[in-house]
DSSP file (Angstrom, degrees, kcal/mol; ACC not computed):
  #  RESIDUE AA STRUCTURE BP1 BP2  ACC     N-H-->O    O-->H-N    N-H-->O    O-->H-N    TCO  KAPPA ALPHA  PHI   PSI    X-CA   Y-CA   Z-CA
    1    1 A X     >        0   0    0      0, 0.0     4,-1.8     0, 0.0     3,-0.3   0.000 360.0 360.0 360.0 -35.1  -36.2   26.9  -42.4
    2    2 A X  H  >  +     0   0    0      1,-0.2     4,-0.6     2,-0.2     5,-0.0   0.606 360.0  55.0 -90.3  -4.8  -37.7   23.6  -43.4
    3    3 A X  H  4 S+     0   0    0      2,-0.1    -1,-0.2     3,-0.1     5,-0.1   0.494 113.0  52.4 -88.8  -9.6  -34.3   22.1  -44.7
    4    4 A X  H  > S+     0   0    0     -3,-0.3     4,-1.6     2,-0.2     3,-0.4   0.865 108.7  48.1 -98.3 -48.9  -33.3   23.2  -40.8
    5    5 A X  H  X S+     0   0    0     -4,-1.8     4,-2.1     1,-0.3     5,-0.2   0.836 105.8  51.7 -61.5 -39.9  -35.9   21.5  -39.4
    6    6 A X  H  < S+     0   0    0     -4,-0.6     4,-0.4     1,-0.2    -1,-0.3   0.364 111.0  54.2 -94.6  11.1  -35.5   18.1  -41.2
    7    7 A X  H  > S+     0   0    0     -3,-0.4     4,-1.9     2,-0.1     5,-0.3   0.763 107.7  46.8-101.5 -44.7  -31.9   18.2  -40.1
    8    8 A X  H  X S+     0   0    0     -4,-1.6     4,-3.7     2,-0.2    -2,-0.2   0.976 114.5  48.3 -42.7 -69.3  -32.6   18.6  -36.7
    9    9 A X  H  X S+     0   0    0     -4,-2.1     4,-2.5     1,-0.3    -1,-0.2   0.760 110.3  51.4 -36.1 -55.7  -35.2   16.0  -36.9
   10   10 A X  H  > S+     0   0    0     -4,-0.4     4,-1.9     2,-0.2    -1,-0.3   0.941 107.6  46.5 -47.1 -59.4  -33.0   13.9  -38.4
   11   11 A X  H >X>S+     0   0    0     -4,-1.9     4,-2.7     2,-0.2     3,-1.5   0.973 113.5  63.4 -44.6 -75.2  -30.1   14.4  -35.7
   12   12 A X  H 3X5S+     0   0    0     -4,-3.7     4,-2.5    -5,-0.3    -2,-0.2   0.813 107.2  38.0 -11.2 -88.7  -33.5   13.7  -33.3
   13   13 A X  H 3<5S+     0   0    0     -4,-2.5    -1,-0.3     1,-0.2    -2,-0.2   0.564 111.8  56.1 -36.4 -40.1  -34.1   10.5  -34.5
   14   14 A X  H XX5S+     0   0    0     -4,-1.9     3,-3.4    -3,-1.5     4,-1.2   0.908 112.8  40.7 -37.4 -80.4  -30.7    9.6  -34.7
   15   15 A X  H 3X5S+     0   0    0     -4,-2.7     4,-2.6     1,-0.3     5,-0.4   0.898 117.0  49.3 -63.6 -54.2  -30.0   10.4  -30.9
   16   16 A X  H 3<<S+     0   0    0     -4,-2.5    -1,-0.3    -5,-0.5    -2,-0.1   0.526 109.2  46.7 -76.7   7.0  -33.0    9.0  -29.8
   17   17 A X  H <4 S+     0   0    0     -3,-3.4     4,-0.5    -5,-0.1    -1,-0.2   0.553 119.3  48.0-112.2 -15.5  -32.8    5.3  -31.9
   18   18 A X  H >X S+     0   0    0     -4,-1.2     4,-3.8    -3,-0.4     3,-3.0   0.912 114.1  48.8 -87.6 -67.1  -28.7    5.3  -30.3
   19   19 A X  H 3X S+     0   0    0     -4,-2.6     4,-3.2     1,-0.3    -3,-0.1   0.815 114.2  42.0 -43.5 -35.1  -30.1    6.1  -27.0
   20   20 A X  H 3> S+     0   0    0     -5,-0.4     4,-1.6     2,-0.2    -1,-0.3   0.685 110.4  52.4 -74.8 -18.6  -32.7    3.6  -26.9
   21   21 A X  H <> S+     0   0    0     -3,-3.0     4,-2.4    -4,-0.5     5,-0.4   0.877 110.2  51.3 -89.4 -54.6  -30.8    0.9  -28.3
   22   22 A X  H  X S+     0   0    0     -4,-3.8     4,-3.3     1,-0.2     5,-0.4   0.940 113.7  48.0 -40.7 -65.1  -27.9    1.6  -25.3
   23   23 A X  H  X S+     0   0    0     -4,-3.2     4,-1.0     1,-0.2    -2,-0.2   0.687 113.9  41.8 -82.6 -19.0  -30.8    1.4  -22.8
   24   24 A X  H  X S+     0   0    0     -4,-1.6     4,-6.1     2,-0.2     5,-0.2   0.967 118.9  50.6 -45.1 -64.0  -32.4   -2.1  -24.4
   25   25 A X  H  X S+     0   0    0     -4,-2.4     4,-1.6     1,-0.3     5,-0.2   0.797 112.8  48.3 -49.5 -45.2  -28.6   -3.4  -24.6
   26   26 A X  H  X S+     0   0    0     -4,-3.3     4,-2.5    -5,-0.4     5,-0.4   0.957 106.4  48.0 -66.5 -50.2  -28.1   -2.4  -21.2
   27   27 A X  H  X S+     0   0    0     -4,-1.0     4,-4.1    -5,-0.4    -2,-0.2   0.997 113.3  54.1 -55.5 -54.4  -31.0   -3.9  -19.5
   28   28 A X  H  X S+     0   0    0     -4,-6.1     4,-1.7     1,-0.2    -1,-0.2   0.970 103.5  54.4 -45.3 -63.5  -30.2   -7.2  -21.3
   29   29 A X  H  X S+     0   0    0     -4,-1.6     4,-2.4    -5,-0.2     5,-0.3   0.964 111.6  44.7 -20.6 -67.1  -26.9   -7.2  -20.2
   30   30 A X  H >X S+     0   0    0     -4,-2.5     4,-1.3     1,-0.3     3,-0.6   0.925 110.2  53.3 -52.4 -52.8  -28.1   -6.9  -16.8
   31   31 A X  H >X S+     0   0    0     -4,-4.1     3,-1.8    -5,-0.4     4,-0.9   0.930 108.3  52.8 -34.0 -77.4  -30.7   -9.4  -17.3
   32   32 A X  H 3< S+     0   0    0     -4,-1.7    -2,-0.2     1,-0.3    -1,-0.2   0.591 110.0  48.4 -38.1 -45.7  -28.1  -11.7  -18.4
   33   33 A X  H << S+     0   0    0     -4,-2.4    -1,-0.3    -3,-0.6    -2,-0.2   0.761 115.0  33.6 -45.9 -43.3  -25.9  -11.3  -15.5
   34   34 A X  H << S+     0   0    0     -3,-1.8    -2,-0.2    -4,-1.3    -1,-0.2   0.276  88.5 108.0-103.7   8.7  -27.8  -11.6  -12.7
   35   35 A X     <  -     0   0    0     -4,-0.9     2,-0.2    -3,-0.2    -3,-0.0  -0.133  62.8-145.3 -79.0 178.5  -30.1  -14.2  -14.2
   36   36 A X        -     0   0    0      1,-0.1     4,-0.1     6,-0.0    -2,-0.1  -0.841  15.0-175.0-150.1  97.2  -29.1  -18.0  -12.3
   37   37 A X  S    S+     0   0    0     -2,-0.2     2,-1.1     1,-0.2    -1,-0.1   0.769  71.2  76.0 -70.1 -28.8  -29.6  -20.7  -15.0
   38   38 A X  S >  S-     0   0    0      3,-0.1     3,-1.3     2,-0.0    -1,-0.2  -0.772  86.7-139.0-103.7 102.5  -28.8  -23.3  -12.2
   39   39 A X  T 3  S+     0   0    0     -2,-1.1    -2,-0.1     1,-0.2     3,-0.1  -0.359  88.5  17.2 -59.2 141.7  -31.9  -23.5  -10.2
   40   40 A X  T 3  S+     0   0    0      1,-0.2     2,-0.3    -4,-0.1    -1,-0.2   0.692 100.0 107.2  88.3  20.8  -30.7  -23.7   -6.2
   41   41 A X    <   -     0   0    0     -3,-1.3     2,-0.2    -5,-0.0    -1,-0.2  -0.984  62.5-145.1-122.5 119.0  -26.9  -22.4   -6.9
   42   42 A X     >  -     0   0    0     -2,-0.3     4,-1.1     1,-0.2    -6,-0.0  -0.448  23.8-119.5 -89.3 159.0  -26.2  -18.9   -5.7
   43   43 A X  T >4 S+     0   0    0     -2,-0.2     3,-1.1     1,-0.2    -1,-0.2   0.929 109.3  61.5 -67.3 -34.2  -23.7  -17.3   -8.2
   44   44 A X  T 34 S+     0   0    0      1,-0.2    -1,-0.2     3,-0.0    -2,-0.0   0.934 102.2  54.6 -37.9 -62.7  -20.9  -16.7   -5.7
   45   45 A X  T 34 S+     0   0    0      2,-0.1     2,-0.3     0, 0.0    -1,-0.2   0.417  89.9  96.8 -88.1 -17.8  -20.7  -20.6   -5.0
   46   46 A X  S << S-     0   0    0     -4,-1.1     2,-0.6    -3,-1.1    -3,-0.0  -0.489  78.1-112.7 -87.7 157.0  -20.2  -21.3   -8.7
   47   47 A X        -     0   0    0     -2,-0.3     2,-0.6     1,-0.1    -2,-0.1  -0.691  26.0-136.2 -90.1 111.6  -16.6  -21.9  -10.4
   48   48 A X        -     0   0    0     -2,-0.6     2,-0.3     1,-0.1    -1,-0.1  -0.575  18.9-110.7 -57.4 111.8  -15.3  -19.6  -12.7
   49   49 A X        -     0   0    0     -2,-0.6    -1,-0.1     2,-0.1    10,-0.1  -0.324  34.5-120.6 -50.4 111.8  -13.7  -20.5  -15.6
   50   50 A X        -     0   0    0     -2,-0.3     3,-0.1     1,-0.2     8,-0.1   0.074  15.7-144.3 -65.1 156.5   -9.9  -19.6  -15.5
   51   51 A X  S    S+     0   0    0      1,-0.2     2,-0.5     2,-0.1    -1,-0.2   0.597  90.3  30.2 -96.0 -14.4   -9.1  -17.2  -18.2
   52   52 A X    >   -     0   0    0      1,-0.2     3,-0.9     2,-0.0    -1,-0.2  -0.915  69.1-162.7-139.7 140.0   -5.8  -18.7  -18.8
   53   53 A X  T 3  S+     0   0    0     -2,-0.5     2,-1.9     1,-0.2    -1,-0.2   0.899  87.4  59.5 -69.8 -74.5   -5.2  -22.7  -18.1
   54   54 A X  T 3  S+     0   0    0      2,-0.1    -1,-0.2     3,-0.0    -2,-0.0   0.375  79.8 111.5 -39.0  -2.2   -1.6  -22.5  -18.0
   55   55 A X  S <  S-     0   0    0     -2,-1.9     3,-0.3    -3,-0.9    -5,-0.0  -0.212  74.4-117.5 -75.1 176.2   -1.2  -20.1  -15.3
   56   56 A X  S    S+     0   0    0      1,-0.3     2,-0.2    -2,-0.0    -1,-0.1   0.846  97.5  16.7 -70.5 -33.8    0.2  -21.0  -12.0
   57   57 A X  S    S-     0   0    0     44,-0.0     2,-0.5     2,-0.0    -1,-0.3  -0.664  71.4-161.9-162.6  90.2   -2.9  -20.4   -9.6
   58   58 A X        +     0   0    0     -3,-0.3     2,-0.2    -2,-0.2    -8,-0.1  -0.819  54.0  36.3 -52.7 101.9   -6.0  -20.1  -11.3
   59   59 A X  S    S-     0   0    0     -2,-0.5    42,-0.2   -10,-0.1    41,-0.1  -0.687  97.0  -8.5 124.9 149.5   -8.6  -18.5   -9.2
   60   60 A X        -     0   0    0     -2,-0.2    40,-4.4    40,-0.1    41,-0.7   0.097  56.9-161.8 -12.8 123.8   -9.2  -15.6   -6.5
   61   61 A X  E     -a  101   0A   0     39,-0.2     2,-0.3    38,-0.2    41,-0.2  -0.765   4.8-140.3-111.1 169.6   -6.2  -14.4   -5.4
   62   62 A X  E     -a  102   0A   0     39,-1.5    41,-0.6    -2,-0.3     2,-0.1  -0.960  20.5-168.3-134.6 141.2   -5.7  -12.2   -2.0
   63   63 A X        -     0   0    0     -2,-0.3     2,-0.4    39,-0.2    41,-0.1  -0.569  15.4-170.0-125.9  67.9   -3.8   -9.6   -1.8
   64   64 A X        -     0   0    0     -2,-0.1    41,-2.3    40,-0.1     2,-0.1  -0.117   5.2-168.7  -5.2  71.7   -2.3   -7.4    0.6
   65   65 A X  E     -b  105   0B   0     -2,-0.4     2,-0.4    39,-0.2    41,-0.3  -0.569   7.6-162.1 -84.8 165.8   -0.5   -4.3    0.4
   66   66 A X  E     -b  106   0B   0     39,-1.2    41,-4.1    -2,-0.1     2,-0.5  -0.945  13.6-150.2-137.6 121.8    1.6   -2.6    4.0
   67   67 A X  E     +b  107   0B   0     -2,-0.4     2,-0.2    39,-0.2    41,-0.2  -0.979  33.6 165.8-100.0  93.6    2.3    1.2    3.4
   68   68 A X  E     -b  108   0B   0     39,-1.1    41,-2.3    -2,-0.5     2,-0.3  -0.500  29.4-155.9-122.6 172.9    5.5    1.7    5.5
   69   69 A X    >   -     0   0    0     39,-0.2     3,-0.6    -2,-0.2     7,-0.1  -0.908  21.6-141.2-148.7 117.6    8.0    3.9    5.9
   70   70 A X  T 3  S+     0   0    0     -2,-0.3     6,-0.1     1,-0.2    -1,-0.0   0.962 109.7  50.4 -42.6 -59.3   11.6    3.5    7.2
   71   71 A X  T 3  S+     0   0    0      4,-0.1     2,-0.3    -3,-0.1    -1,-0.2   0.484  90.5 107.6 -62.8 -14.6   11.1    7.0    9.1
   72   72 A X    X>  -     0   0    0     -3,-0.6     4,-1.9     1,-0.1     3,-0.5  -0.600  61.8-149.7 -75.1 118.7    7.8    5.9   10.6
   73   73 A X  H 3> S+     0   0    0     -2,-0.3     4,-1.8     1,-0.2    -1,-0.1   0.713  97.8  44.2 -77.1  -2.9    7.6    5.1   14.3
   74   74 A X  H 34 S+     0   0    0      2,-0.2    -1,-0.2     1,-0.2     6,-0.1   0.612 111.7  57.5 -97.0  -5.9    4.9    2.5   14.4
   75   75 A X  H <4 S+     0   0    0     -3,-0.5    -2,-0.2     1,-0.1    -1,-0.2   0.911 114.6  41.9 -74.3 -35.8    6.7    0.8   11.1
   76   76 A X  H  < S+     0   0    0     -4,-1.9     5,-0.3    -7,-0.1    -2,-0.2   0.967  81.0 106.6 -82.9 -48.3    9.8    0.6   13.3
   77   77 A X  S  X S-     0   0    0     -4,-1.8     4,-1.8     1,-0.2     5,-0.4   0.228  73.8-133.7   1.4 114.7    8.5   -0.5   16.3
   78   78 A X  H  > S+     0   0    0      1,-0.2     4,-0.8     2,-0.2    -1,-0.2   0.856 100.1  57.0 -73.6 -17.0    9.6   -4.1   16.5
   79   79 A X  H  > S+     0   0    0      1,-0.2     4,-2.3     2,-0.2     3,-0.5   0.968 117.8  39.1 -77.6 -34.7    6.5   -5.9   17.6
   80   80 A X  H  > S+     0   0    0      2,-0.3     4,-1.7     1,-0.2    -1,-0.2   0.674 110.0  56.5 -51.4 -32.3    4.8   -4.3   14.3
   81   81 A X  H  < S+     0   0    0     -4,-1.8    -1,-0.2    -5,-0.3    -2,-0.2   0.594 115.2  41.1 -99.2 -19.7    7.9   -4.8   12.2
   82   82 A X  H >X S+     0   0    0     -4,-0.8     4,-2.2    -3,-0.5     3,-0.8   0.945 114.3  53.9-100.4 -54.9    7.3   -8.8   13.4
   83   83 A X  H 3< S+     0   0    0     -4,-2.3     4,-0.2     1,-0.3    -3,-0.2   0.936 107.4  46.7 -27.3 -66.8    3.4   -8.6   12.8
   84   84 A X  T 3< S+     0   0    0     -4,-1.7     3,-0.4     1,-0.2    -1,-0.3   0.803 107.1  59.5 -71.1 -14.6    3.5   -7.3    9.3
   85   85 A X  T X> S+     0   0    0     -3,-0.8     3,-1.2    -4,-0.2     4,-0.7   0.860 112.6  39.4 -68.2 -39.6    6.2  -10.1    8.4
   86   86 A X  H 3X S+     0   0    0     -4,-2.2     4,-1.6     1,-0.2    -1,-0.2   0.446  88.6  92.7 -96.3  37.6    3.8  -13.0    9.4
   87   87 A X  H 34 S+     0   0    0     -3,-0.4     5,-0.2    -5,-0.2    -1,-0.2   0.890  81.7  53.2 -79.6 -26.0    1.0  -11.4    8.1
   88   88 A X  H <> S+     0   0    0     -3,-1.2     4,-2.9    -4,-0.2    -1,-0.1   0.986 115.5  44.5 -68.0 -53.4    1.5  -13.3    4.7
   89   89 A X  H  X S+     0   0    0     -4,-0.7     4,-1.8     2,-0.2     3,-0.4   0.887 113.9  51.6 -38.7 -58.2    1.6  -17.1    7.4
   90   90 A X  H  < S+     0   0    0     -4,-1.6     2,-2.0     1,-0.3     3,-0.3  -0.065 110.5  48.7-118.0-179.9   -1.6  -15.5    9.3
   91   91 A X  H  > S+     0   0    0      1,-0.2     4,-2.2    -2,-0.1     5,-0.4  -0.327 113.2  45.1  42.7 -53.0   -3.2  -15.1    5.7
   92   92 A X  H  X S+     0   0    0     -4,-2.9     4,-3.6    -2,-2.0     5,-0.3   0.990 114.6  49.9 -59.8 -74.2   -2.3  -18.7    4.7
   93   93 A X  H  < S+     0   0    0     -4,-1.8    -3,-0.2    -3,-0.3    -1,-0.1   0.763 120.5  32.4 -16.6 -71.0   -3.5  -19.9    7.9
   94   94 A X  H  4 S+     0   0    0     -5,-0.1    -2,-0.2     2,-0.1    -1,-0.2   0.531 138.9  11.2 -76.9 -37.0   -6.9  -18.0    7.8
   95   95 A X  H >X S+     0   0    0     -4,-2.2     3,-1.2     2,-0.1     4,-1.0   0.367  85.9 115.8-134.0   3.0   -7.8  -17.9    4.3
   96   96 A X  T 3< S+     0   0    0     -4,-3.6    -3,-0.1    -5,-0.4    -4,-0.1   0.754  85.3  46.3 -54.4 -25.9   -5.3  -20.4    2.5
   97   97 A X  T 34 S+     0   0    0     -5,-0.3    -1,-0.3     1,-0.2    -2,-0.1   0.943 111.3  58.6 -80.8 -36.3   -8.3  -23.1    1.3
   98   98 A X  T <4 S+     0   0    0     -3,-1.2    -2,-0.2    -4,-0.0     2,-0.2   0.788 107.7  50.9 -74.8 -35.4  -10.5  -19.7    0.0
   99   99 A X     <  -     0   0    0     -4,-1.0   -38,-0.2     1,-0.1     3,-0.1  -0.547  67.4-140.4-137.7 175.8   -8.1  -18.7   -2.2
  100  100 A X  S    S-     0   0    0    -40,-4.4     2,-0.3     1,-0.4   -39,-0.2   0.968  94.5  -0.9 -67.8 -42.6   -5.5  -19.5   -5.3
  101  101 A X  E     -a   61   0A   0    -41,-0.7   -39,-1.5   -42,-0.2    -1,-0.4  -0.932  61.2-146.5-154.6 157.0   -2.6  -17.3   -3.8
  102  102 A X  E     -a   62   0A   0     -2,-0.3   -39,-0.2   -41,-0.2     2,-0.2  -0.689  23.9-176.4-113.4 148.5   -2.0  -15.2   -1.0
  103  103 A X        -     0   0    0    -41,-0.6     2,-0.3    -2,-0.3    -2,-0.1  -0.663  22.7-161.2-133.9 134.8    0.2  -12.3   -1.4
  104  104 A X        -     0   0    0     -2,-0.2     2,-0.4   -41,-0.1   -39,-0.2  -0.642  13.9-166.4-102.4 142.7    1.5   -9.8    0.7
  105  105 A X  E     -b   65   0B   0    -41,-2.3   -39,-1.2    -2,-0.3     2,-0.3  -0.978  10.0-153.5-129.3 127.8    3.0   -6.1   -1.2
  106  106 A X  E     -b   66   0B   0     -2,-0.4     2,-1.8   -41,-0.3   -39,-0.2  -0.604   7.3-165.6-100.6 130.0    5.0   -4.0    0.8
  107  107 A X  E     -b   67   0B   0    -41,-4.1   -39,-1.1    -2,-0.3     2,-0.6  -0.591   5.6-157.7 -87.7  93.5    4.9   -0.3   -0.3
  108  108 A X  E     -b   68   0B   0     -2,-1.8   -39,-0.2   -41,-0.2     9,-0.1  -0.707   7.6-153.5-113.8 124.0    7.8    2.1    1.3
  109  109 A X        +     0   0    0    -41,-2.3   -40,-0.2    -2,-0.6    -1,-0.1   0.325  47.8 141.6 -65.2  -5.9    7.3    6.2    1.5
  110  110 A X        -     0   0    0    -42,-0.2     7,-0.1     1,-0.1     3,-0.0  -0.159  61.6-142.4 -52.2 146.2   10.7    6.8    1.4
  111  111 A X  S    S+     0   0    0      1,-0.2     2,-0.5     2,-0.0    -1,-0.1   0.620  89.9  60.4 -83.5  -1.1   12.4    9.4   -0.2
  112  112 A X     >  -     0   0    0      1,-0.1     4,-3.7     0, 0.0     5,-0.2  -0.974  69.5-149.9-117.9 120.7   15.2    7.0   -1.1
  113  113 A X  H  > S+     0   0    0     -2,-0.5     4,-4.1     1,-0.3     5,-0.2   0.907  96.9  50.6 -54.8 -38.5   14.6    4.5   -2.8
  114  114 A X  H  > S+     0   0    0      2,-0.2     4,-1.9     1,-0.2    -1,-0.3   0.916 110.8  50.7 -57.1 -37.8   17.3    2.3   -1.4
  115  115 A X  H  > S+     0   0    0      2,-0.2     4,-2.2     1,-0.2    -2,-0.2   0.932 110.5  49.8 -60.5 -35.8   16.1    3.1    2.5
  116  116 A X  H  X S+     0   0    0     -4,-3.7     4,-1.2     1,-0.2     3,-0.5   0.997 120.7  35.1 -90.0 -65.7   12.4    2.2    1.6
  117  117 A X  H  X S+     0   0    0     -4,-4.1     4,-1.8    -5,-0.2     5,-0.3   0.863 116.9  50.6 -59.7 -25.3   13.7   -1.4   -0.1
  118  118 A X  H >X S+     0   0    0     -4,-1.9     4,-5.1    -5,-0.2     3,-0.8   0.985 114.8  49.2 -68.6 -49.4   16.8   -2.2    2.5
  119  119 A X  H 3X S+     0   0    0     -4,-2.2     4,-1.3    -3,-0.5    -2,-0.2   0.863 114.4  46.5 -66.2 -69.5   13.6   -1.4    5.2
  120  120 A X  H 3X S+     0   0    0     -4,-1.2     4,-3.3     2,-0.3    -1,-0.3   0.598 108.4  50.7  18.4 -59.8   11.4   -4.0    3.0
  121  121 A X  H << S+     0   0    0     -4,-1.8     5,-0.3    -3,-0.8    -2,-0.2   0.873 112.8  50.9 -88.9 -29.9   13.9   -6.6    2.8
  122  122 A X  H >X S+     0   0    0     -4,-5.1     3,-1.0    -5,-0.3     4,-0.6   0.961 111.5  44.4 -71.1 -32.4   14.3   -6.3    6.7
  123  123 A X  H >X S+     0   0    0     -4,-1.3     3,-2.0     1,-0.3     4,-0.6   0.940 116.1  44.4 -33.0 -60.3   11.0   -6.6    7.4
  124  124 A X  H 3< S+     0   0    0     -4,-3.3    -1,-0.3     1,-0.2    -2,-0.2  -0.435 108.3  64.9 -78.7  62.5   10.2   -9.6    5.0
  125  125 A X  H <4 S+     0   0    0     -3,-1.0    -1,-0.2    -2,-0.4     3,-0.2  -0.164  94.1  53.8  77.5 -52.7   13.4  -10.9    6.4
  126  126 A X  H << S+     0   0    0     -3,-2.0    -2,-0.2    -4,-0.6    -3,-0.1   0.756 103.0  68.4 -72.0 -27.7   11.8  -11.3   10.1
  127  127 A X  S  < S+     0   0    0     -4,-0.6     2,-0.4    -5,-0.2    -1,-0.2   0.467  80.4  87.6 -96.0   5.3    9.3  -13.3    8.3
  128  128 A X              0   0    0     -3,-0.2    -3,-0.1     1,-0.1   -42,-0.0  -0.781 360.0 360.0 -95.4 142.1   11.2  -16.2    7.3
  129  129 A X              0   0    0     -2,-0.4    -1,-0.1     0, 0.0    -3,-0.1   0.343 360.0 360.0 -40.7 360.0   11.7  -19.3    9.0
């Protein structure tokens, strides 16, 4: 019974030096995050460092997806089928200084794969100059 006990106890100790150490390790973390070393800078406002230089467009992207359908009747509609082409422009327009890149992804619910991209290319199609 006492070899039972000091195993337990042991385990005990164990659990309770792991647990405590997660919940120090967290609360630092947190500290460490939300702390502002630069008095009178809100952390949004500050510039991230890109995680890779060499990419094309370092920074915040936005991104768009449209969940269409060939078979749908407000994707077919044509004033909708011309809205969601210049949605990428009207993006540009609106948010083009905020961000690195803009990009729109079109999704199609078809059950053929071909309908749902031929349906795709006509859309972004409408949306070219």
């Amino acid at each position: 019974m006492n070899a039972l006990l000091r195993v337990w106890g042991r385990r005990t100790a164990v659990l309770a030096a792991l647990g405590g150490s997660g919940i120090i390790a967290y609360s630092a973390v947190g500290a460490l995050r939300w702390s502002n070393p630069v008095k009178g800078v809100a952390p949004a406002s500050r510039k991230s460092v890109p995680v890779n230089p060499f990419a094309s467009a370092n920074g915040s992207h936005l991104v768009a997806f449209i969940i269409t359908a060939s078979d749908c009747g407000w994707s077919t509609q044509p004033s909708a089928m011309k809205a969601v082409a210049s949605l990428r422009r009207r993006l540009l327009e609106t948010y083009g200084t905020s961000y690195a890149k803009v990009t729109v992804v079109g999704v199609a619910l078809d059950q053929d794969i071909g309908e749902g991209m031929a349906f795709l290319t006509q859309i972004a199609a409408q949306g070219l100059p």
